[in-house]
N, C-alpha and C positions, 0 to 999 in steps of 0.2 A: 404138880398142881392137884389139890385137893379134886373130887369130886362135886361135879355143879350135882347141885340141888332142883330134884327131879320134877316139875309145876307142868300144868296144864296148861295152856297161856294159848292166846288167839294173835296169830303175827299174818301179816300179809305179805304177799306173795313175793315184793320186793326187799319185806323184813327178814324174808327166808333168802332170800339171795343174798344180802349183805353178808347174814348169818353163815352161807356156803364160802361168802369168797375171804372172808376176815376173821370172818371165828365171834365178831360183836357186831352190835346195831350202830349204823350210822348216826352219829350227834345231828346231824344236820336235818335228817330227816322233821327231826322237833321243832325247827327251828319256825315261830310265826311271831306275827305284829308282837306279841306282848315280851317273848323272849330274844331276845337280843343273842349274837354269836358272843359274845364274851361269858354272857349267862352258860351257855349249852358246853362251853369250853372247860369253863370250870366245874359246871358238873362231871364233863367225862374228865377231867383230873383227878378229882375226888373218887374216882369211880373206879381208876385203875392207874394203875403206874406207867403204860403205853400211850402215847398221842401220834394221832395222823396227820396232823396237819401243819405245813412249813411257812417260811415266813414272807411269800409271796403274795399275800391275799392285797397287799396295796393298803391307801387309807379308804375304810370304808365310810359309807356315809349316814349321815345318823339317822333313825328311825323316826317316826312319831312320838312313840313311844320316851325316848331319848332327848327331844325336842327339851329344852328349856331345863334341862337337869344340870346340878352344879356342877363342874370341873374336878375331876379327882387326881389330884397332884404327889399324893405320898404314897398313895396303895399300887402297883403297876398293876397291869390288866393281866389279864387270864392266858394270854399268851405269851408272854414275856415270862408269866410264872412255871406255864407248862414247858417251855424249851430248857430255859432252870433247872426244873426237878429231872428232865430227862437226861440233861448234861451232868447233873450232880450223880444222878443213880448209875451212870455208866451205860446205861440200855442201848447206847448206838456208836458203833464203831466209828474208830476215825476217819474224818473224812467223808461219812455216808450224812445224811438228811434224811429225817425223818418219809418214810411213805406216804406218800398223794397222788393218787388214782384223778383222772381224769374226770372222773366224773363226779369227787367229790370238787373239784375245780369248778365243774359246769353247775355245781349246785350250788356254790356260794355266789356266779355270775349269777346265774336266774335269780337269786332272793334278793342279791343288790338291786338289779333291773326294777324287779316289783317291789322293792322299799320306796325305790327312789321313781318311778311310776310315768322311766321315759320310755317303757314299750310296756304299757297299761292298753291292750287292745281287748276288745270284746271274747269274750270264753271261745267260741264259734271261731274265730280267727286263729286264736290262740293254739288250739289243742283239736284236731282232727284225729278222733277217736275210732278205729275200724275194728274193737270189742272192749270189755268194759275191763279195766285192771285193778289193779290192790284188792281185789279179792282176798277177801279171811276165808282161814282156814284151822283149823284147830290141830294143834301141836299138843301130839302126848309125847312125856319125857323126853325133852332136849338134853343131849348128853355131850358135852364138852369135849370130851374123846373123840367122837364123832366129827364133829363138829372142825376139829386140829386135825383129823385126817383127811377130811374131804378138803380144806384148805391149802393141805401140803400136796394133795391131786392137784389142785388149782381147776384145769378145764382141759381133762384127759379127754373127757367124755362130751359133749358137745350135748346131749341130750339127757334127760333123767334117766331113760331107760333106753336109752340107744346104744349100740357098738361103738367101741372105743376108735376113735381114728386111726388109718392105716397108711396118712402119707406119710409119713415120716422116714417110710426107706427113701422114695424118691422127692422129698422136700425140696426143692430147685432154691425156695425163696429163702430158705434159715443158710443155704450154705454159701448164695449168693449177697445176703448184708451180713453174713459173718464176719465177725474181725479176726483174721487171719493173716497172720506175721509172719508166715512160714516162708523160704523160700520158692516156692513153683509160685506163693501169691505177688509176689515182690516182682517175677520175670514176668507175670500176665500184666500187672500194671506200666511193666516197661515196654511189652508189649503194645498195648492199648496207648500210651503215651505215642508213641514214636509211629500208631495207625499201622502195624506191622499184620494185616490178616494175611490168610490165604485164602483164594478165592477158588468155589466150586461149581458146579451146575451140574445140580441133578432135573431132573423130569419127573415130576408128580402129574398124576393119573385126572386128578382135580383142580389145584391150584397151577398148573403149566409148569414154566419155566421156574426153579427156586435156583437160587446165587448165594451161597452160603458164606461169610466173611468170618471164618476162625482164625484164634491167635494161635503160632505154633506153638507144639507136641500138645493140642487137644483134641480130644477123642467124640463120636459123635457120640451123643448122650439117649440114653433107651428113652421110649416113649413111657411118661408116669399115666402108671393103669389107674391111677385113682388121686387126682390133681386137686379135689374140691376138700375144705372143711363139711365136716357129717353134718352140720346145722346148714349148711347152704344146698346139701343137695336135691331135697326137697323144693326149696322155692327156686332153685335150676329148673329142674323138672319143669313144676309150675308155670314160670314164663316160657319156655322154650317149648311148652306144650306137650312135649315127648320126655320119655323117659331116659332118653339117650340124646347126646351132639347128631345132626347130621353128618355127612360124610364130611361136608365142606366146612363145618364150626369143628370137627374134631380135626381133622388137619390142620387150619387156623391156629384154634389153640395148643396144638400141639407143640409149637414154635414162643407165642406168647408163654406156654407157661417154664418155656425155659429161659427166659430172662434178657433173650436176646432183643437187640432193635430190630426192629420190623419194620420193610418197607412193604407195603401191597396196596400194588394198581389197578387191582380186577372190580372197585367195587360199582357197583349199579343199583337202580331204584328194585332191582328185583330181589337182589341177595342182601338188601342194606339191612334190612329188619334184623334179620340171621345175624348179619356180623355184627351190629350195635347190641346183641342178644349175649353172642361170644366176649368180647371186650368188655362189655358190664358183668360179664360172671365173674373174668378177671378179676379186672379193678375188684370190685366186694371180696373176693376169694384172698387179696392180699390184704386187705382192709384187715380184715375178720380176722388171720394169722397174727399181724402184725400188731394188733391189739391184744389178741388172747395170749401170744410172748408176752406184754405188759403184763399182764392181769394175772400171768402166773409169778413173774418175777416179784410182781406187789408182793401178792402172798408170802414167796421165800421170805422175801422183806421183812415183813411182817412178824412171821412165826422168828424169825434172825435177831430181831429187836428189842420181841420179849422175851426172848431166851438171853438176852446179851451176847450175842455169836455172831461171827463176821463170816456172811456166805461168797465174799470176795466181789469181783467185779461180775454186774449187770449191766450190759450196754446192751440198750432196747431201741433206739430212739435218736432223733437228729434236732436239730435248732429250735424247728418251731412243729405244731404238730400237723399241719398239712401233708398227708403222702401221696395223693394223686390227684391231677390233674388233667381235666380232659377240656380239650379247646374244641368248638365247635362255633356252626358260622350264624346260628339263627337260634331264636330262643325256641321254635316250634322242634328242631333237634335235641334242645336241651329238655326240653317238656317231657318227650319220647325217653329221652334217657333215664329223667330221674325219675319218674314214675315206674322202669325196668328197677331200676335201685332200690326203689321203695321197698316192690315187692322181692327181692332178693333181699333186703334186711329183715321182712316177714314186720314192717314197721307195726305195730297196736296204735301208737301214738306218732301220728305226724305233726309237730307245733309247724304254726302258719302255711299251713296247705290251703286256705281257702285265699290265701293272700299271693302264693305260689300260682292254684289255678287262675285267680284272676290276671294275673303279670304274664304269664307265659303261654295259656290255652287258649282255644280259639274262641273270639271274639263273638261278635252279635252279627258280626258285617263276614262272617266265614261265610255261609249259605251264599250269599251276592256273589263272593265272590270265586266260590266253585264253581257258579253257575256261567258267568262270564268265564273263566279258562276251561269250559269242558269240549274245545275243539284243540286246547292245545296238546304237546306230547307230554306222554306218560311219566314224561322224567320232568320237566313244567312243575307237573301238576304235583309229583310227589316232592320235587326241594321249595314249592312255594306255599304250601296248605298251612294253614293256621298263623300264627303270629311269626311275620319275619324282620322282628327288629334285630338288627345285629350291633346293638350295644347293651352286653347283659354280664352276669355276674352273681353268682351266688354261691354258699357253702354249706355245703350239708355235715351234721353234726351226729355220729351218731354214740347212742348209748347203750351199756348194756343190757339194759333191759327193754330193748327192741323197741326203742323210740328213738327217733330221728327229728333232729332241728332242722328245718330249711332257714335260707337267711342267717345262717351263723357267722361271726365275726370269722373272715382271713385265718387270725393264730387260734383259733377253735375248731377248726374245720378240719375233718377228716378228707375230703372229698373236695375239689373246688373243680365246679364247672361254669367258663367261660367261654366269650369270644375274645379275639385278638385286640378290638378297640376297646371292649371291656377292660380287659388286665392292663392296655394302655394308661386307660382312664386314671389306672390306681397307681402304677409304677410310674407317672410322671414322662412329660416329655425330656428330652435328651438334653436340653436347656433349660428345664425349670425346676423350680425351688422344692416344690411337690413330689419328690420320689419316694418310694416305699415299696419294694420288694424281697423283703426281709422275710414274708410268708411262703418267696420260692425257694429257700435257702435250701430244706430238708426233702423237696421233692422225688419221690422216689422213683414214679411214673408219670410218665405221660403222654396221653395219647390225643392226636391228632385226627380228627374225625373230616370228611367232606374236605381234604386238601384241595380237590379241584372248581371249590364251592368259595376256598379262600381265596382262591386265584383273581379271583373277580371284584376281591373286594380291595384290600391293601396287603401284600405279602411283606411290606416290611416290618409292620405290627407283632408280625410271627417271630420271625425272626430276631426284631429287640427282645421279643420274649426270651428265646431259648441264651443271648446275647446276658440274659442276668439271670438266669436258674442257675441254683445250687452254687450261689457265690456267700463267699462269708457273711452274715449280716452284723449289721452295725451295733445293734443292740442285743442284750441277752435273752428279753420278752419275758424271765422269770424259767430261763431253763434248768433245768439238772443238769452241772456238766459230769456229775457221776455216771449218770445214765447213758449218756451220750455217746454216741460207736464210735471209737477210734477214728475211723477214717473219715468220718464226718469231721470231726477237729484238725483233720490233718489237710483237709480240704480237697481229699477224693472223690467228692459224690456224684460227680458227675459221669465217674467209669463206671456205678453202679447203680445209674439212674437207665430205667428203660423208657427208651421211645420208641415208638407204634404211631406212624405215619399211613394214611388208611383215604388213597384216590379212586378215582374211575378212570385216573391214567398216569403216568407220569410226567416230569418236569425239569428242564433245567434245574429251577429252585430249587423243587423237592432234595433231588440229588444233590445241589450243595448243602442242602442242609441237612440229608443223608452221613455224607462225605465228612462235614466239619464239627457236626454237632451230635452224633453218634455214636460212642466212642465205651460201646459195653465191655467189659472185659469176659461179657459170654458170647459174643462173640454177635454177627450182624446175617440178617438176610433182607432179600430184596425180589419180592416176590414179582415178577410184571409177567401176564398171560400174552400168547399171542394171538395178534390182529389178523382178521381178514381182510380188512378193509372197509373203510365207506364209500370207497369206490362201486361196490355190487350193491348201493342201496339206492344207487340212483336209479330212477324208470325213465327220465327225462330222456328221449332219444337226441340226444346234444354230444358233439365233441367236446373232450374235453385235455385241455394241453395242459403240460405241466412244463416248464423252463424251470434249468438251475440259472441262477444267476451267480457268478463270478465274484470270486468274494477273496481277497487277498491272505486277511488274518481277521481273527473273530472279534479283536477289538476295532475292526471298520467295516464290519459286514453291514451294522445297519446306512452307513454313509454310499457305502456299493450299491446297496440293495435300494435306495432311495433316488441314486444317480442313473442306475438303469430306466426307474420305471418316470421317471422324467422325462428321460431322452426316444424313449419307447414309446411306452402307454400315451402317454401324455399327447405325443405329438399325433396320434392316431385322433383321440378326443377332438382334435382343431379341426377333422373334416368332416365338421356336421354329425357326428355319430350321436345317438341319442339311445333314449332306455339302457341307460348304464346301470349297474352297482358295483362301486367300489369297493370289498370288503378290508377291514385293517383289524388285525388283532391285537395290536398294541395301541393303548390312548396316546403315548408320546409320538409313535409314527400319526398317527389318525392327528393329533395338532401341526405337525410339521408339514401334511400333507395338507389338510386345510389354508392353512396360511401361503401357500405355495400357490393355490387356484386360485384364491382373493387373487393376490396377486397380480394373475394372470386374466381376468377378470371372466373364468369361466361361468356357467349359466349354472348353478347345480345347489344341493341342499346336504347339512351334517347332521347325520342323525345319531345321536351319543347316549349311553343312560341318561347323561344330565337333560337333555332335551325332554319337553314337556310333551305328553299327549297329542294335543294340539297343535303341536309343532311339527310332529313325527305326520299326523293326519291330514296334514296338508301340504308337507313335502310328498308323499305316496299317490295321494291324487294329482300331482302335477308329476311327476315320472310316469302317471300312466297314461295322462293324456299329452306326452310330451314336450312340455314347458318348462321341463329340464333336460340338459345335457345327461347328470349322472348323478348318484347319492352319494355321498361317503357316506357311509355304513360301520359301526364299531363294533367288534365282540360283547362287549359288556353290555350295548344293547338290545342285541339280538340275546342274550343268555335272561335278562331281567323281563322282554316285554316278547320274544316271538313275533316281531309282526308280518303279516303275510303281505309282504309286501308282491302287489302286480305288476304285470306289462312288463317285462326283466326282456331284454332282447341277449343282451351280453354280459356276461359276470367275470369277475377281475379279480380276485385272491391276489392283492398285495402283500400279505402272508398269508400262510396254512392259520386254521383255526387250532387254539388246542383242544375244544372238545371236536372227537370225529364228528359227530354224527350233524355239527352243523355244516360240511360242506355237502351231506345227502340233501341235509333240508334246504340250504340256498339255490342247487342245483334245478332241484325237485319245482322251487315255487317259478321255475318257465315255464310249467307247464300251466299254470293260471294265469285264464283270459289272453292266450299266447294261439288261439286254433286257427288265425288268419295268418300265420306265420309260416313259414316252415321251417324246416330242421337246419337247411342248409344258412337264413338268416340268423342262425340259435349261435352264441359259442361263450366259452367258458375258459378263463387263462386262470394258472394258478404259478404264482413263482414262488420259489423256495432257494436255500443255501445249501450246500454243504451242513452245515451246522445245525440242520431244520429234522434230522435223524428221527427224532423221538416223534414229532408232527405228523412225520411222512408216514412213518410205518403206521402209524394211526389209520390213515387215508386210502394207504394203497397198500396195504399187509405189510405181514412179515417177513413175506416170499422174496419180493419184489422193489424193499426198500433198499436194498444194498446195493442193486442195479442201476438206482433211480439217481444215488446218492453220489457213488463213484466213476460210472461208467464213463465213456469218451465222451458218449452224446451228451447233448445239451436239453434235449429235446423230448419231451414223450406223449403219445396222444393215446387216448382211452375213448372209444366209442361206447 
């Protein structure tokens, strides 16, 4: 290649980046109302003997400009002529497609969008600018040389003047979606296939109890002293405030960045900031990787094409280009998160951030309604503050030149944060015509925020979800299947997809969904701390008893559990007893039990989420002046509204609660407007199974649950 010719020339900052990652200026860049993409095409044909661009772009639609112009029927267009000459000249090896970078993709979206003037919104909507860019700058002698070297670097260097990256010994992520055919990778799969771990328990100093689930002959893997790409370390910092992980975000991530599933049930309104801090450095940290692999392979590409050379196989990439995925229960979560995201991509440009904060931040009616929950508890106040719509959905879009889309299309989306009725919404119910989940096909991650927050809402939502990740999809979307990883085609992706499950306890559920839909072939852990109890948090000086009830087999525990308290409880309630609560923590028990006292035609009131304010406020004034026998009382209730309910003579746990800390607080509110009482008129029954394990040690420790659980007795009282 001759010597370019050595000019003074004013490019901007983006014109300098193109120029770094290609070696030439984007066509597209030119492209406005008067020039048309077929114009700019056939300039850069004329311009050079290389083209970038493949033959996905769709029919586009015509411009203004275009409006009312004859039909040209004998001359073909400028891309029909450009795939031609490069077929003719030989410049691309068999089998390969010309190179197209993602973001020359997102920039023929955006110019269709604004041709065609169906998301024509106000500047101010549009483009949330945090400093000013395309800044000119004056270039002496651009030299071609230069220019093919810094290219075949691709993005060693993260920064212009920064140190070159140092993961690369301890990479977890290149060697965990590598395609590797070898045999030890063949036995991990068969491994993983047939759920063949071996299970560990060590004791961490900060995280408690860890349960390590490795496939056999593997090794424990060293902790990576430098896990972050050199451009995120920075805005790490930045949000995390410190220059370093805490003790408890570097243990956390110590595990996340080795690829395994992750279960952990320690988390609280206290450490949630911290962990939501640690998990978004993640997620961006594989983002950023798993992009910057693209964008060097482009290159190889590139320089391959116009040399006429075949650099062999590049497999970067899966179906569609979604790689993470984080479900969450409320859009005030999601708010928190992506604004952590934001500034972790260091975004300049956020398009529709004022349309982001209006949808997701807090409202007008926030201040009202702090002020009304500021007697509730601290944990209340921190899952309900700002907007808690929990049907949301959005995808964040990013580019390299540190601007970020909110609101980007599904198959555009880097990033996609939802809730579980959200992704419902989109992937169709189980019976109808409307499915589409062809966006979770290529999920790489994903993580699972506030599981004890989903509990409350619909756990099957969840569930369908993980039920269709990383299944074939139906359609191609306009993929490379050049590109495309082996095992993605082969339909493995789901051993190489991580999950990050993230409660304030554990579950039945969780653990089946642990158990069946966890399945990494780096192997699984299961974090859960141990309990004291919510036993020491009562003040209430009340007895309180706990019965096992007799349960044959766990597919009739609830028919046992329902026939005892019939023949027990029930028959107690007939002799006049008053100021009850009933607590139930299942809605299906809480309906079966309702319709059992209709029935029976006792004096009493159901207080359920679904119950209205109103409803709730005048069932509580009639328990306290005894105009009722008893309340039935729900979980989801009491988790949504807190109410302080008074006058409680006797409390009934038909089951254990799953969050602990509501059997302190039910306990506790005997002691309001109760001082005519005394202790010996106070009591409290709580029944439980065998099977109620996870509940109990909640309740009554660590110590004490295995006692409670198996012993002879039936019986146990707690002053």
């Amino acid at each position: 290649m001759p010597p370019a010719r050595k000019t003074k020339t004013k490019l901007s900052r983006k014109e300098l980046q193109q120029l770094k990652e290609y070696g030439e200026l984007d066509p597209l860049s030119s492209i406005t109302e008067e020039k048309s993409l077929d114009d700019v095409i056939s300039k850069a044909l004329g311009r050079s003997g290389y083209g970038r661009f493949t033959g996905k772009l769709g029919k586009g639609k015509s411009t203004k400009a275009n409006k009312g112009a004859p039909k040209r029927s004998t001359r073909p267009d400028a891309y029909s002529r450009l795939l031609s000459s490069l077929s003719a000249a030989g410049s691309l090896p068999v089998g390969r497609d010309p190179v197209v970078s993602d973001d020359e993709d997102d920039a023929i979206e955006d110019m269709e969008e604004t041709e065609d003037g169906s998301e024509a919104v106000n500047e101010d909507e549009q483009m949330h600018s945090a400093a000013d860019s395309d800044k000119e700058y004056n270039v002496d002698e651009v030299d071609s040389d230069e220019l093919d070297s810094e290219a075949e670097q691709g993005n060693s260097s993260d920064t212009e003047d920064g140190p070159k990256e140092m993961y690369e010994a301890f990479d977890y992520m290149e060697k965990h979606y590598a395609d590797d055919n070898s045999e030890k990778m063949h036995k991990k799969l068969a491994a993983a296939t047939g759920k063949e771990y071996r299970q560990s328990i060590t004791e961490d100093s900060v995280l408690g109890p860890v349960v390590t689930y490795d496939l056999a002959g593997e090794k424990a893997k060293p902790v990576n002293p430098r896990p972050l790409k050199q451009k995120l370390v920075k805005p790490a910092h930045k949000l995390n405030k410190s220059s370093e992980f805490s003790e408890f975000q570097h243990k956390l991530f110590n595990w996340l960045d080795q690829y395994r599933d992750v279960v952990y049930s320690g988390r609280s309104h206290s450490n949630g900031d911290e962990l939501t801090t640690a998990y978004a450095i993640h997620a961006m940290n594989h983002v950023m990787k798993a992009k910057d692999l693209e964008r060097k392979n482009n290159a190889k590409l590139a320089k391959a094409h116009a040399a006429g050379n075949d650099v062999g196989e590049l497999r970067d990439r899966g179906f569609t280009r979604p790689r993470v995925l984080i479900v969450l229960p409320f859009r005030n979560s999601a708010f928190r998160l992506i604004e952590k995201l934001l500034t972790l991509a260091s975004a300049g440009k956020e398009k529709n951030f004022t349309r982001f904060a209006k949808e997701y931040g807090p409202d007008e009616d926030e201040e009202r309604r702090h002020n009304a929950n500021k007697r509730k508890p601290e944990d209340f106040k921190s899952t309900f503050a700002g907007n808690i719509d929990d049907a949301f959905r959005i995808g964040l879009q990013l580019h390299y030149n540190k601007s970020v889309k909110l609101y980007a299309d599904f198959y555009r989306a880097d990033i996609i944060v939802a809730s579980p009725i959200g992704l419902r919404m989109t992937t169709g119910a189980q019976s109808g015509d409307r499915k589409d989940f062809d966006f979770l096909s290529s999920i790489e991650m994903v993580i699972v925020d506030q599981c004890d927050v989903l509990m409350m809402q619909n756990w099957d939502h969840l569930v369908h979800l993980f039920e269709h990740m990383n299944l074939m999809p139906k359609k191609d979307h306009g993929c490379d299947f050049s590109r495309i990883r082996l095992w993605q085609l082969d339909g493995m992706a789901k051993y190489r997809r991580q999950t990050i499950l993230l409660s304030q306890y554990m579950t039945p559920e969780m653990q089946a969904l642990f158990n069946h839909h966890c399945s990494s072939i780096e192997g699984k852990v299961r974090i859960k701390p141990a309990y004291a109890g919510a036993v020491n948090d009562v003040v209430a000086k009340v007895s309180q008893v706990f019965k096992r009830v007799s349960v044959r087999k766990l597919a009739s525990a609830n028919d046992d559990r329902f026939g005892h308290f019939v023949d027990q409880t029930l028959s107690d309630i007939e002799k006049d007893q008053k100021h009850l609560l009933i607590f139930v923590s299942s809605y299906f028990d809480f309906v079966r039990i309702r319709n059992t006292c209709k029935d029976r035609g006792y004096i009493f009131a159901a207080i359920s989420e679904y119950s209205t304010k109103s409803e709730a406020m005048r069932a509580r004034i009639k328990l306290y002046e005894g105009e009722l026998q008893f309340i039935l009382y729900s979980e989801r209730a009491h988790f949504y509204h807190r109410y302080p309910i008074k006058g409680i003579h006797h409390l009934v746990f038909y089951s254990l609660p799953d969050h602990p800390h509501f059997y302190s607080e039910l306990v506790n509110l005997m002691l309001t407007h109760n001082n005519d009482v005394s202790a010996d008129q106070l009591s409290c029954t709580a029944f439980y199974t065998k099977f109620d394990q996870l509940k109990l040690e909640r309740i009554v420790g660590s110590k004490l649950v295995t006692q409670l659980a198996s012993s002879e007795r039936s019986q146990f009282t707690f002053a």
